[in-house]
C-alpha angles and dihedrals in degrees: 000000000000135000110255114216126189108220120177101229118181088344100309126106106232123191104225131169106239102241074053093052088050086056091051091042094058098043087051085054092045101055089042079064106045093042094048101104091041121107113240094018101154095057088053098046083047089054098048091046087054094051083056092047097050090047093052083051092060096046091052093048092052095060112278118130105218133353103271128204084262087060092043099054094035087057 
């Protein structure tokens, strides 16, 4: 069994097992890095962020509990 953590991610409380969170956490930081050179990166990383966050949203919706490691890398 995993630990489930809540995060609030693009204003929107998500349920997310923790080894699940780490994931999320490295890909963030990824693309801050990749995008660090690029004009108007914040607003791409945001809008990337948002896209996650709605398809959490949708998992979620659709009956999961929490976001698991399998959401997280199929996102």
């Amino acid at each position: 069994m995993k630990k489930v953590i809540n995060i609030n991610f693009q204003g929107t409380i998500v349920p997310i097992e923790e080894t699940s969170y780490e994931l999320l956490k490295q890909y963030t930081e990824s693309l801050r890095n990749y995008f660090a050179n690029e004009d108007g990166k914040e607003e791409i990383i945001n809008d990337i962020e948002s896209r996650i966050s709605e398809l959490f949203q949708e998992r979620l919706k659709n009956g999961s509990t929490c976001i698991t490691d399998d959401d997280v890398n199929t996102i």
